[in-house]
MIDOSE-1310 file (N, C-alpha, C; in nm, 2 decimals, decimal comma, always signed):
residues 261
xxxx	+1,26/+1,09/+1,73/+1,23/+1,17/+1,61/+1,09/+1,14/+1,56; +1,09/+0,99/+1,54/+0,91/+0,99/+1,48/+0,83/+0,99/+1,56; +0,83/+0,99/+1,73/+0,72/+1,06/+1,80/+0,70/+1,19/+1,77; +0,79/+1,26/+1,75/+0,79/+1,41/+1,76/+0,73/+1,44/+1,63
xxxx	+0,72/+1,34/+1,51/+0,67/+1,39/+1,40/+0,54/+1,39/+1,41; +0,51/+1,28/+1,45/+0,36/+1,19/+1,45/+0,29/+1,29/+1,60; +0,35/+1,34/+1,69/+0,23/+1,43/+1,75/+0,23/+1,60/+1,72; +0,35/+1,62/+1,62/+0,24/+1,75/+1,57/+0,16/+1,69/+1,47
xxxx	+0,14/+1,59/+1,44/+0,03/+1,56/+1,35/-0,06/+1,49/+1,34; -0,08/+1,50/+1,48/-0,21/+1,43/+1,55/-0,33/+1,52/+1,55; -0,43/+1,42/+1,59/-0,58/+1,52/+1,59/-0,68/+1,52/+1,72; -0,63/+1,43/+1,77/-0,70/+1,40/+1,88/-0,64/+1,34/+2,02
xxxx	-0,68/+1,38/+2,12/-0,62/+1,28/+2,23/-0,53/+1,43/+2,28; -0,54/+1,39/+2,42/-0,40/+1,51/+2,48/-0,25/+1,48/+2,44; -0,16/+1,55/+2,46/-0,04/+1,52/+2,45/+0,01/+1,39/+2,53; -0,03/+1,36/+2,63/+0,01/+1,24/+2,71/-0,01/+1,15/+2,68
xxxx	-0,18/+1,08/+2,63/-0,23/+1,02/+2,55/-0,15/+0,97/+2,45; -0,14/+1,02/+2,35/-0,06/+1,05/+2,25/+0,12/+1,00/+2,26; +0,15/+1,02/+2,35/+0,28/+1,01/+2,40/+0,28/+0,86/+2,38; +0,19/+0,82/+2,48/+0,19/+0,68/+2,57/+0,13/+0,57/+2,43
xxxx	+0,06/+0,65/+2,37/+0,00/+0,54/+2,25/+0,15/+0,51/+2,13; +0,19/+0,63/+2,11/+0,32/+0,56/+2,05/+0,45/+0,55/+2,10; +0,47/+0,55/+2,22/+0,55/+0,49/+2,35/+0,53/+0,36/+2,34; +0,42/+0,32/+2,29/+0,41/+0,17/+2,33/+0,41/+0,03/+2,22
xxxx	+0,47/+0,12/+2,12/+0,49/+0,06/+2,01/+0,61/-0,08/+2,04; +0,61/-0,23/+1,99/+0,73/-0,22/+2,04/+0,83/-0,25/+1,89; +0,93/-0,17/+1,86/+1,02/-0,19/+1,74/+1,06/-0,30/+1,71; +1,07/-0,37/+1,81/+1,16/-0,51/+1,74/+1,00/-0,61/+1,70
xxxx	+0,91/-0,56/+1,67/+0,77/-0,67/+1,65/+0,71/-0,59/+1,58; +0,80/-0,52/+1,47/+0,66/-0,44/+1,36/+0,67/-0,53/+1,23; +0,52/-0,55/+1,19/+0,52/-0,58/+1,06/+0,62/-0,57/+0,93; +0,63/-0,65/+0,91/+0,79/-0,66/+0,80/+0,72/-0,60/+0,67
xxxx	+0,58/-0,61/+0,64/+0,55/-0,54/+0,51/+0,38/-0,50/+0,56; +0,37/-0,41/+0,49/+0,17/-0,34/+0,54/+0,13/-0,31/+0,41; +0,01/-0,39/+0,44/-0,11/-0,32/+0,28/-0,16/-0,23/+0,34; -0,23/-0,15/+0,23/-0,31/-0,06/+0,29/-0,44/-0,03/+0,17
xxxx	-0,51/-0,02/+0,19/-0,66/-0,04/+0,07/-0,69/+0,07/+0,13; -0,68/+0,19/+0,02/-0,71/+0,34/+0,04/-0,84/+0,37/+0,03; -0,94/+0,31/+0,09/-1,11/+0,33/+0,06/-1,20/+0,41/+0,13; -1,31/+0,46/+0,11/-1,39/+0,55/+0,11/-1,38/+0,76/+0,09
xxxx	-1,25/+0,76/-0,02/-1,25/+0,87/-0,05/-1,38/+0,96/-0,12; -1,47/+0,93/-0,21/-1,58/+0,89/-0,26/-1,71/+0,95/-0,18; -1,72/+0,87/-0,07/-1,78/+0,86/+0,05/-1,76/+0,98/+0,13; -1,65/+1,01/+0,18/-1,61/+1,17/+0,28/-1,65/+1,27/+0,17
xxxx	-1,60/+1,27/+0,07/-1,66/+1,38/-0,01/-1,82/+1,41/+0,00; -1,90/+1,27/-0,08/-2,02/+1,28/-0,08/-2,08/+1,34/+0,11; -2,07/+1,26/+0,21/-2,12/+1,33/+0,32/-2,09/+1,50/+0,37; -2,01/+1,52/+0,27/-1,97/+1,68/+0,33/-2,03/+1,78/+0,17
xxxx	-2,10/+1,70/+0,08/-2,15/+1,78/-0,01/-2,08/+1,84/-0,12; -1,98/+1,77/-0,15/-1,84/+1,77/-0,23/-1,85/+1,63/-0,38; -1,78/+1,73/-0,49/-1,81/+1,65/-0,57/-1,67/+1,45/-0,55; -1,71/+1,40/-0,58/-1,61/+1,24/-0,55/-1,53/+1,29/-0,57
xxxx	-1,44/+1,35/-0,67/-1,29/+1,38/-0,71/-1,20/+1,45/-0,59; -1,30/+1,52/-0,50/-1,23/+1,58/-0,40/-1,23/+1,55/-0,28; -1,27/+1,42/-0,30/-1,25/+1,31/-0,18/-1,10/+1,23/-0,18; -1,06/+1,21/-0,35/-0,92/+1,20/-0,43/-0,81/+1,24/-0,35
xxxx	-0,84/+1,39/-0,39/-0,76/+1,52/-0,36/-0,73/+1,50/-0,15; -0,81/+1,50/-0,16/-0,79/+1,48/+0,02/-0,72/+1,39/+0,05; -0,77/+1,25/-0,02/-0,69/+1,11/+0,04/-0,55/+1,14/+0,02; -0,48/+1,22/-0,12/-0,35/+1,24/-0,13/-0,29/+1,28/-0,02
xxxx	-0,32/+1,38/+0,06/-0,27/+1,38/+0,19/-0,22/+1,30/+0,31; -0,38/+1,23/+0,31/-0,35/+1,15/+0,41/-0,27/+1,05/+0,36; -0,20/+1,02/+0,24/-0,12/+0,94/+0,20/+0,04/+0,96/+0,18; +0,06/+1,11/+0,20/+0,17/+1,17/+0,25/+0,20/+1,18/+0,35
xxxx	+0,13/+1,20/+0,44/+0,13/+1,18/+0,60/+0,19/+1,07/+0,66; +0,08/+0,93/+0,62/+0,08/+0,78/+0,62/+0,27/+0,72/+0,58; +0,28/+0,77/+0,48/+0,41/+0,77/+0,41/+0,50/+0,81/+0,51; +0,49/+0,92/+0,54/+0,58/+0,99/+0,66/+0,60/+0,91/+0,76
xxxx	+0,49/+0,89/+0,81/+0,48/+0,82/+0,93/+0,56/+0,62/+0,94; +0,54/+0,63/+0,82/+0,60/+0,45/+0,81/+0,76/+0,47/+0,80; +0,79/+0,56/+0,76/+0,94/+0,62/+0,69/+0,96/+0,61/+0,87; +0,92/+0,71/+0,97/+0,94/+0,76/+1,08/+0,93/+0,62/+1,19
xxxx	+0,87/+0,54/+1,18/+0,84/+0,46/+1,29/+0,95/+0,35/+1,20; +0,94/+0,33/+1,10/+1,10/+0,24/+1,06/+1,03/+0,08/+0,97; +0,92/+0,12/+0,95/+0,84/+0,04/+0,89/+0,95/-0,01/+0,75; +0,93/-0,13/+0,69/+1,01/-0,18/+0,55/+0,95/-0,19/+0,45
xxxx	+0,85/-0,17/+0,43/+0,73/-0,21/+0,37/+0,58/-0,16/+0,40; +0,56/-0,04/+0,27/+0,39/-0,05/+0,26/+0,35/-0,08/+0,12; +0,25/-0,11/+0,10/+0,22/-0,12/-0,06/+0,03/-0,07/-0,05; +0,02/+0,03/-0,10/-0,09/+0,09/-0,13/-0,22/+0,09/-0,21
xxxx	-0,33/+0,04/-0,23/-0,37/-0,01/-0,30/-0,47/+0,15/-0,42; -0,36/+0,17/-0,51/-0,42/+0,33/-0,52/-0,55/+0,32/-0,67; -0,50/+0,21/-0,76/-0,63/+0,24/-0,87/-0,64/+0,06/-0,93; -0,74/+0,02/-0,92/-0,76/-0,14/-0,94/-0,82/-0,13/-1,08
xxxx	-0,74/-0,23/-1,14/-0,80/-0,32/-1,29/-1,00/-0,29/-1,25; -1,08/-0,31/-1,17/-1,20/-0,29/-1,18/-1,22/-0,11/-1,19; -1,12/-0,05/-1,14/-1,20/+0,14/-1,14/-1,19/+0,15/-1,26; -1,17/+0,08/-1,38/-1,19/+0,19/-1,52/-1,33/+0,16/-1,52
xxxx	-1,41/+0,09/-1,48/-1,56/+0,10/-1,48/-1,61/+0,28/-1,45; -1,54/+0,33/-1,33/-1,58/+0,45/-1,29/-1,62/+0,57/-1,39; -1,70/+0,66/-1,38/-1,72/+0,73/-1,48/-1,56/+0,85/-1,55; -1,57/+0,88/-1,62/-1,44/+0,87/-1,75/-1,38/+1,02/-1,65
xxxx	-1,41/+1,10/-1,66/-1,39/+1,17/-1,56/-1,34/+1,18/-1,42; -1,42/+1,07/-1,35/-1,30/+1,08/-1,22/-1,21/+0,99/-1,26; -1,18/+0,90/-1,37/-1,08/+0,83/-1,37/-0,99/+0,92/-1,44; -1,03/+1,01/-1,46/-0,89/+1,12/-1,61/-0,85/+1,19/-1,47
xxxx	-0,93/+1,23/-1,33/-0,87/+1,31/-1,25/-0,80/+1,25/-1,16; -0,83/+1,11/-1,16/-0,73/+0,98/-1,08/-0,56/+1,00/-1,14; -0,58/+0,99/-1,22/-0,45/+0,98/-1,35/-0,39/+1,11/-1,33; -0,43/+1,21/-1,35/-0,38/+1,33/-1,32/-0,33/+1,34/-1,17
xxxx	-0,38/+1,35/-1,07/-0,32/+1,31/-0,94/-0,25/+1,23/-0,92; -0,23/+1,09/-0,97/-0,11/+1,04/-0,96/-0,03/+1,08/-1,03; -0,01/+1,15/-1,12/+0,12/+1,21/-1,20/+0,13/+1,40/-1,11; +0,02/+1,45/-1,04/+0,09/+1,56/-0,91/+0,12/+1,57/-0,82
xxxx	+0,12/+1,37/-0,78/+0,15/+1,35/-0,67/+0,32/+1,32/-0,68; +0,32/+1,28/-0,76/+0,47/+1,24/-0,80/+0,54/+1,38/-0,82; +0,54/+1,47/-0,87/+0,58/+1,61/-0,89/+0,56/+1,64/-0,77; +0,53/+1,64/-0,75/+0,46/+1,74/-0,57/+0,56/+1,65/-0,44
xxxx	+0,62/+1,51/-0,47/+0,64/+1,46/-0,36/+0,77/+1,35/-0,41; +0,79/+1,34/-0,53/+0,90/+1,28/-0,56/+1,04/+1,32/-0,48; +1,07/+1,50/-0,48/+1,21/+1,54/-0,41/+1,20/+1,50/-0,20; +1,10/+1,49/-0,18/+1,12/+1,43/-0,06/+1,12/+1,30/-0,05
xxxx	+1,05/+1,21/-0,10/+1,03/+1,07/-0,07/+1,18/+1,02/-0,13; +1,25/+1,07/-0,21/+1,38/+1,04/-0,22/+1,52/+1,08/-0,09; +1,48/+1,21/-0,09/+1,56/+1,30/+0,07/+1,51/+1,20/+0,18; +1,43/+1,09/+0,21/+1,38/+1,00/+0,30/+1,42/+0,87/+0,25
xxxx	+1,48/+0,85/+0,14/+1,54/+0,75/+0,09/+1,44/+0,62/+0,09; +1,29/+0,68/+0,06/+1,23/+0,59/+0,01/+1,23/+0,53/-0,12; +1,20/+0,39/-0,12/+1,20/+0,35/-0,25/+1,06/+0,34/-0,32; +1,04/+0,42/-0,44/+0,93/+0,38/-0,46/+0,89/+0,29/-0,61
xxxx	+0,80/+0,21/-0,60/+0,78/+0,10/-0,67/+0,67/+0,12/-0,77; +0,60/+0,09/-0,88/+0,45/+0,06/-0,90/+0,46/-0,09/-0,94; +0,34/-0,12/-0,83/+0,31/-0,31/-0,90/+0,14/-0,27/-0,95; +0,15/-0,36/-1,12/+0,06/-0,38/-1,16/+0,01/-0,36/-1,31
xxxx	-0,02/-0,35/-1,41/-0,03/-0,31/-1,54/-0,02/-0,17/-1,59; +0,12/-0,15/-1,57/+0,13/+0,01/-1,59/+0,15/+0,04/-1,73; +0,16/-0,05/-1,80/+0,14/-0,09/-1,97/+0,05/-0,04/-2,06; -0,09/-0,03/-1,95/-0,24/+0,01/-1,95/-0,23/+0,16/-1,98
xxxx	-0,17/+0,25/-1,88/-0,16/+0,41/-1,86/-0,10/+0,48/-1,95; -0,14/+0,56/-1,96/-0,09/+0,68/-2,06/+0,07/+0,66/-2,12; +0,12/+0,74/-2,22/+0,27/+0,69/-2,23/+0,34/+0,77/-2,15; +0,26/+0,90/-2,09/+0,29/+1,01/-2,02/+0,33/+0,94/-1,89
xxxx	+0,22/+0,92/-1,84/+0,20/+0,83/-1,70/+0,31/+0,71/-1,65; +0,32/+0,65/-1,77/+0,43/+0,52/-1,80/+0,53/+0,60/-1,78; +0,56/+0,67/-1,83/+0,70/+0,74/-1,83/+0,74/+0,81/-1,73; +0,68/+0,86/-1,66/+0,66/+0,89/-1,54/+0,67/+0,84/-1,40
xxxx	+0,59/+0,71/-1,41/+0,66/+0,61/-1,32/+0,78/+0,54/-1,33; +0,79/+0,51/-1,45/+0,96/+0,46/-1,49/+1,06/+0,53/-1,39; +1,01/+0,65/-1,45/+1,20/+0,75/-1,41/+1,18/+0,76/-1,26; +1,06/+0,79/-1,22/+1,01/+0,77/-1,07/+1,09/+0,67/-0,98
xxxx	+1,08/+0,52/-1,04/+1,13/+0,41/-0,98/+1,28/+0,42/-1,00; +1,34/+0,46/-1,12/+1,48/+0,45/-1,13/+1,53/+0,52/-1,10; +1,48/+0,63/-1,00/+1,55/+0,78/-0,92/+1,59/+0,71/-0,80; +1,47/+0,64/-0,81/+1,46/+0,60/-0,61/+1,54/+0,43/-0,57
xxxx	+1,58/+0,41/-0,74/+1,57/+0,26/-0,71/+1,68/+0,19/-0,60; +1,78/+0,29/-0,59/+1,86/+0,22/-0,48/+1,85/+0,32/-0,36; +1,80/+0,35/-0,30/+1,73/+0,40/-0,20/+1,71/+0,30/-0,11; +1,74/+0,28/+0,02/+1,74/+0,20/+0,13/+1,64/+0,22/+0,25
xxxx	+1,57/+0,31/+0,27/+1,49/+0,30/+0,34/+1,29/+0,27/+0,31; +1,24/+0,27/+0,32/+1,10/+0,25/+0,33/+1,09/+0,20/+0,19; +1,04/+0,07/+0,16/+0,97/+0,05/+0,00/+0,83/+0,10/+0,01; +0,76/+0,20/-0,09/+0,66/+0,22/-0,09/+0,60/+0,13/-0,25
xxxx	+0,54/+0,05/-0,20/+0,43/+0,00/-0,32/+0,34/+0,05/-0,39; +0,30/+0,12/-0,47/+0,15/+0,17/-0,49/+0,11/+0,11/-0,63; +0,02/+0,03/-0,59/-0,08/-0,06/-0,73/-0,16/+0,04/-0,78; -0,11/+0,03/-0,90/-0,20/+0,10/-0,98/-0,18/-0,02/-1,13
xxxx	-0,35/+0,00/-1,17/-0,41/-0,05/-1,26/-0,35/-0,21/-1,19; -0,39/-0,22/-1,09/-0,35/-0,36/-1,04/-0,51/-0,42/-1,00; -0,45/-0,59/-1,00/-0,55/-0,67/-0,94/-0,49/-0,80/-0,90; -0,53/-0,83/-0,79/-0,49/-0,98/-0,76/-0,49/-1,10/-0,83
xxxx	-0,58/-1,10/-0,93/-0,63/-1,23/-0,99/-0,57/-1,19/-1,12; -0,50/-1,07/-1,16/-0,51/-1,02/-1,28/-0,32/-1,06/-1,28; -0,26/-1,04/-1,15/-0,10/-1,02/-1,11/-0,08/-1,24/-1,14; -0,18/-1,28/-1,05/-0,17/-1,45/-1,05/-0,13/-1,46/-1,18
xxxx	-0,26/-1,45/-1,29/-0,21/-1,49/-1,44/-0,09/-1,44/-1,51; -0,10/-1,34/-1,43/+0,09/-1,28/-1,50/+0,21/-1,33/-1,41; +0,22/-1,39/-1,34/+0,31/-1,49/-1,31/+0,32/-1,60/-1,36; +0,15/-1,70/-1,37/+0,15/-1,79/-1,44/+0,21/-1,79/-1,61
xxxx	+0,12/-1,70/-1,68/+0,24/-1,66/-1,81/+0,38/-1,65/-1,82; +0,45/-1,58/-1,71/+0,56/-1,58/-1,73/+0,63/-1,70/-1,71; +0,55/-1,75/-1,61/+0,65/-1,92/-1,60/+0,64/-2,04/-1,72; +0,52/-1,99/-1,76/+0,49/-2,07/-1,93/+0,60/-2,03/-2,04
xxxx	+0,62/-1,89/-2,00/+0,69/-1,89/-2,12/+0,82/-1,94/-2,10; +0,89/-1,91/-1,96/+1,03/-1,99/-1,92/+1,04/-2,12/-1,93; +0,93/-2,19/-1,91/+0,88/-2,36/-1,95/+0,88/-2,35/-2,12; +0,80/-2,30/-2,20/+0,83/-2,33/-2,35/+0,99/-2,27/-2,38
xxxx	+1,04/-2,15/-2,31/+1,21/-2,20/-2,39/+1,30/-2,23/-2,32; +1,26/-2,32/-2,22/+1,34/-2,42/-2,16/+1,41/-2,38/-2,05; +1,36/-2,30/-2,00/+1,45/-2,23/-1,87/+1,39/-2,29/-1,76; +1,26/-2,34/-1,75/+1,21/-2,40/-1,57/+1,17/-2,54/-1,66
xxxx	+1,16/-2,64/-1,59/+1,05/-2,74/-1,56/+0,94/-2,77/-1,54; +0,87/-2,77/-1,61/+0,69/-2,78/-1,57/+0,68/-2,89/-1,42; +0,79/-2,98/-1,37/+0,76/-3,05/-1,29/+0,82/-2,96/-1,14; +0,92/-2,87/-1,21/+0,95/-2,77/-1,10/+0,86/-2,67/-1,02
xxxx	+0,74/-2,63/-1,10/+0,64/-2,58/-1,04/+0,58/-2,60/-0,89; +0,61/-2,52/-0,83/+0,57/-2,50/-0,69/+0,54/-2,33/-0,63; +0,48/-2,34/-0,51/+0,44/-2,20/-0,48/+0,53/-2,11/-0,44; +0,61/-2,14/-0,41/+0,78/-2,07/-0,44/+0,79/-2,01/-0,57
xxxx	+0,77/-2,06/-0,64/+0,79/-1,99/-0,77/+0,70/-1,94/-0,83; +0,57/-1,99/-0,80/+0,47/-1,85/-0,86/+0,46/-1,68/-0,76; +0,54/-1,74/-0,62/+0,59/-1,63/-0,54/+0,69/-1,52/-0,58; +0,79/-1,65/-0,67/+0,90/-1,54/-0,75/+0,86/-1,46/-0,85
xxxx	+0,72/-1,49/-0,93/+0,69/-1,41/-1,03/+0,59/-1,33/-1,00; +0,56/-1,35/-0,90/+0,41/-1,22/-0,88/+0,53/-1,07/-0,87; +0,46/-0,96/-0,88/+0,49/-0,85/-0,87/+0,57/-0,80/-0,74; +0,55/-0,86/-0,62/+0,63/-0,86/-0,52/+0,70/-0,94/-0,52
xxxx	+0,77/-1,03/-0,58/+0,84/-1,16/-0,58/+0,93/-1,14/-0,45; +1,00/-1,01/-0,46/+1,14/-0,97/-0,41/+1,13/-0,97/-0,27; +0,95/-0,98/-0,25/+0,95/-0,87/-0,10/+0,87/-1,00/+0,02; +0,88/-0,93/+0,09/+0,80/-1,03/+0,22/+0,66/-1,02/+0,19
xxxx	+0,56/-1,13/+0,25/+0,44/-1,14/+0,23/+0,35/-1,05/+0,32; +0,22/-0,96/+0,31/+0,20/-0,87/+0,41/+0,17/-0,92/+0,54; +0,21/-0,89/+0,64/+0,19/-0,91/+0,77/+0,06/-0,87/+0,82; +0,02/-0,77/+0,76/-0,08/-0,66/+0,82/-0,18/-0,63/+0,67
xxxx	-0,28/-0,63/+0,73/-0,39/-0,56/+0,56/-0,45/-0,45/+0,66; -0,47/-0,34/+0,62/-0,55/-0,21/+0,70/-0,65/-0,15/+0,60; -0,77/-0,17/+0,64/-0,88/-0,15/+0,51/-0,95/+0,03/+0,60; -0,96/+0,14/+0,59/-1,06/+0,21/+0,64/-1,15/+0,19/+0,52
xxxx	-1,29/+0,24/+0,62/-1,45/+0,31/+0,55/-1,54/+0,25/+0,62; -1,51/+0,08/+0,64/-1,63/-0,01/+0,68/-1,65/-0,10/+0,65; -1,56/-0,10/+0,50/-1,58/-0,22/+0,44/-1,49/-0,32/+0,46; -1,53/-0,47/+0,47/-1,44/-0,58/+0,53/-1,40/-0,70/+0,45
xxxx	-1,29/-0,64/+0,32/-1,34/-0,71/+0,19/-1,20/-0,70/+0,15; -1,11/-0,79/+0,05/-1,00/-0,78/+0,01/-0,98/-0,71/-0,07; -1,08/-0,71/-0,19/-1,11/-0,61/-0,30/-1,05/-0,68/-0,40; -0,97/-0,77/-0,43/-0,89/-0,78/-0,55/-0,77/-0,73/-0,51
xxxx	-0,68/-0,73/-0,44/-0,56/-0,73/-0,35/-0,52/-0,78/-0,28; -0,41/-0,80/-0,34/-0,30/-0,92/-0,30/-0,32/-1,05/-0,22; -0,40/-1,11/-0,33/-0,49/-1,22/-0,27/-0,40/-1,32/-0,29; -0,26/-1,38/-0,34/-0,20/-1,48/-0,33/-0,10/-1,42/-0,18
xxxx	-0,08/-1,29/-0,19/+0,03/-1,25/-0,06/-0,02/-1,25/+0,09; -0,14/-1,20/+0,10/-0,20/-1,17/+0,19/-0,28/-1,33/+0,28; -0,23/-1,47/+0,24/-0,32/-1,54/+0,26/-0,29/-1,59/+0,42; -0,22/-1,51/+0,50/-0,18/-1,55/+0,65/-0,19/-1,37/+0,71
xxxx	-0,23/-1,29/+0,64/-0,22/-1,17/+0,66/-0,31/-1,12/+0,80; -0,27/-1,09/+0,92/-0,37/-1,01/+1,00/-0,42/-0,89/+0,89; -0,57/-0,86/+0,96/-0,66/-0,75/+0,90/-0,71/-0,65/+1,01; -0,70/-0,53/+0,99/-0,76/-0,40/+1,05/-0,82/-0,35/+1,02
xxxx	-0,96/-0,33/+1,04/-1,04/-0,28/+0,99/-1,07/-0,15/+1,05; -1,14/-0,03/+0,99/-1,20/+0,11/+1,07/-1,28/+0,16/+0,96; -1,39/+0,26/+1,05/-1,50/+0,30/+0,99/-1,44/+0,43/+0,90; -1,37/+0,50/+1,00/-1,29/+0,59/+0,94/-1,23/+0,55/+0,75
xxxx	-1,30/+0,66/+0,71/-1,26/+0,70/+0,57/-1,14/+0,75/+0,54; -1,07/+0,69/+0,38/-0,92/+0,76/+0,39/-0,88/+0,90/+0,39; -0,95/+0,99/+0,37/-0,91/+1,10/+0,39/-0,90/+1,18/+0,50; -0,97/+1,10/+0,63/-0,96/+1,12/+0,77/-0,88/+1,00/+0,85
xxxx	-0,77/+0,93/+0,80/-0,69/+0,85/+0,84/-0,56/+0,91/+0,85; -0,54/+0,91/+1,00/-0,40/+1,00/+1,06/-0,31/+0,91/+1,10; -0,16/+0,94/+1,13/-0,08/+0,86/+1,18/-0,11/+0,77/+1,27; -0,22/+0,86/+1,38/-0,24/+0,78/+1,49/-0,32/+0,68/+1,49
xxxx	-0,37/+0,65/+1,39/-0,51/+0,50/+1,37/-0,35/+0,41/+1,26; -0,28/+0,42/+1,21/-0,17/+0,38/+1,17/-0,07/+0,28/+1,32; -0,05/+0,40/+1,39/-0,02/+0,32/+1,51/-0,08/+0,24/+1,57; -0,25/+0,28/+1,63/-0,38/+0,20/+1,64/-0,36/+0,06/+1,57
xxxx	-0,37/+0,07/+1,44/-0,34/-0,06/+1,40/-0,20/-0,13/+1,43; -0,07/-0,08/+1,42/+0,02/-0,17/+1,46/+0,06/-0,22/+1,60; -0,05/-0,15/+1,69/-0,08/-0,19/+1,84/-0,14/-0,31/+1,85; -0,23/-0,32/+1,73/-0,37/-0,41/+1,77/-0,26/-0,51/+1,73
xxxx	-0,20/-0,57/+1,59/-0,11/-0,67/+1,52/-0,02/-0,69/+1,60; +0,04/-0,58/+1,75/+0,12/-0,64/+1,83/+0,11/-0,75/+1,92; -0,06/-0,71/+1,95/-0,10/-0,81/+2,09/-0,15/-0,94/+2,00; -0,18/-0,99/+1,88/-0,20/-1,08/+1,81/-0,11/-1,18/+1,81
xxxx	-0,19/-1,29/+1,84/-0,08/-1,43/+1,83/-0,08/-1,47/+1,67; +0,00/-1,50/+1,61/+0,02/-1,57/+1,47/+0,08/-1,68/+1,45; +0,00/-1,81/+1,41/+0,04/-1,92/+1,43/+0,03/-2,01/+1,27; -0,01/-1,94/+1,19/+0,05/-1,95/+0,98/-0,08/-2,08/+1,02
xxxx	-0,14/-2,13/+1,09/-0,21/-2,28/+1,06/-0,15/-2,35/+1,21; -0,06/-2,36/+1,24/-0,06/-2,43/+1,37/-0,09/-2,44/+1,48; -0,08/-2,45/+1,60/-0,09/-2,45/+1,75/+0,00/-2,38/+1,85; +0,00/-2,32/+1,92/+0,06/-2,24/+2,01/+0,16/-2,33/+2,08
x	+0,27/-2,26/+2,07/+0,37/-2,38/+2,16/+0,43/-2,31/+2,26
């Protein structure tokens, strides 16, 4: 079923090609969780003469696609890196049309991504967003919440360094009314309180555009994480550079700090 998805929605390569590249996946060796840093939307726009917002608009696709495709190959985990504690810097405008696309993306895609029995999540300061937006995601998560297949992550108004202190806070506060031990503190437990607590740590980080940088993402999870990099911008990221990457993480040896035995 998910070859047959993934080659009508290929772009390149013959059918055989194509066959043989996700023929050779192997299922029992995929990544237990995938980042993904949705970057150079911005960028594709600008080279084709297009205002930045409709570089946005594009990436939404290839993020429904992406989605499909992890649903289809049996992936457990992606978490998307879609709007960081640094973009409110951005001019006020593409950030009002950021906001509005994630709220027609949700409309536009909420009755499938539940019929696929994805679950979907937001990690990150969604406290910050609209009350419209808030509310929005809420009911979003509590539609999908027991939903068994695919966890989809998408950080919004998130940051790595920003998620750290809000675990540390919350464990301060469980220390002042008496629920943990300040001597109990260990990395186990600032694990339990980050925004993923629940979930596995990423196996895989996939950055397109060019850029070879964490960004402020999931810098306590990611710290044993293989990295994929491609020049390819998100809006021209297909299932098949998806599989590209879980090929490359296949042939990789992973050894957390140790020695090959």
């Amino acid at each position: 079923m998910w070859k047959k998805w993934l080659l009508l929605n290929q772009t390149h390569g013959n059918e055989t090609e194509i066959q043989d590249l996700y023929g050779a996946i192997q299922k029992n060796n995929l990544p237990q969780h995938v980042g993904i840093i949705m970057d150079g939307n911005g960028r594709w726009a600008q080279k084709r003469g297009l205002p930045r917002v409709m570089g946005h608009r594009a990436g939404v696709g290839s993020l429904r696609k992406i989605v499909q495709a992890a649903y289809e190959i049996g992936l457990n985990v992606i978490t998307v890196y879609a709007f960081s504690t640094e973009n409110w810097k951005r001019p006020s405008d593409e950030v009002d049309f950021l906001m509005e696309l994630f709220s027609s993306y949700l409309e536009k895609n909420i009755d499938e991504l539940e019929h696929n029995g994805v679950q979907l999540r937001f990690i990150g300061d969604i406290q910050g967003l609209s009350p419209a937006l808030k509310n929005q995601f809420v009911s979003a998560q509590q539609r999908t919440a027991n939903n068994q297949g695919l966890i989809l992550n998408a950080a919004v108004n998130y940051g790595g360094r920003a998620e750290i202190v809000h675990a540390v806070r919350l464990i301060l506060n469980k220390i002042a009314a008496g629920q943990l031990q300040a001597a109990a503190l260990d990395e186990s437990m600032i694990q339990q309180h980050l925004y993923t607590g629940d979930l596995p740590n990423p196996d895989l980080i996939i950055r397109p555009s060019g850029d070879k940088r964490l960004s402020n993402f999931l810098l306590w999870q990611s710290a044993y994480a293989e990295f994929w990099f491609t020049d390819i911008c998100w809006p021209d990221f297909k299932p098949e550079h998806l599989v590209e990457a879980l090929l490359d993480y296949q042939r990789r040896e992973r050894r957390f700090g140790g020695l090959k035995t």
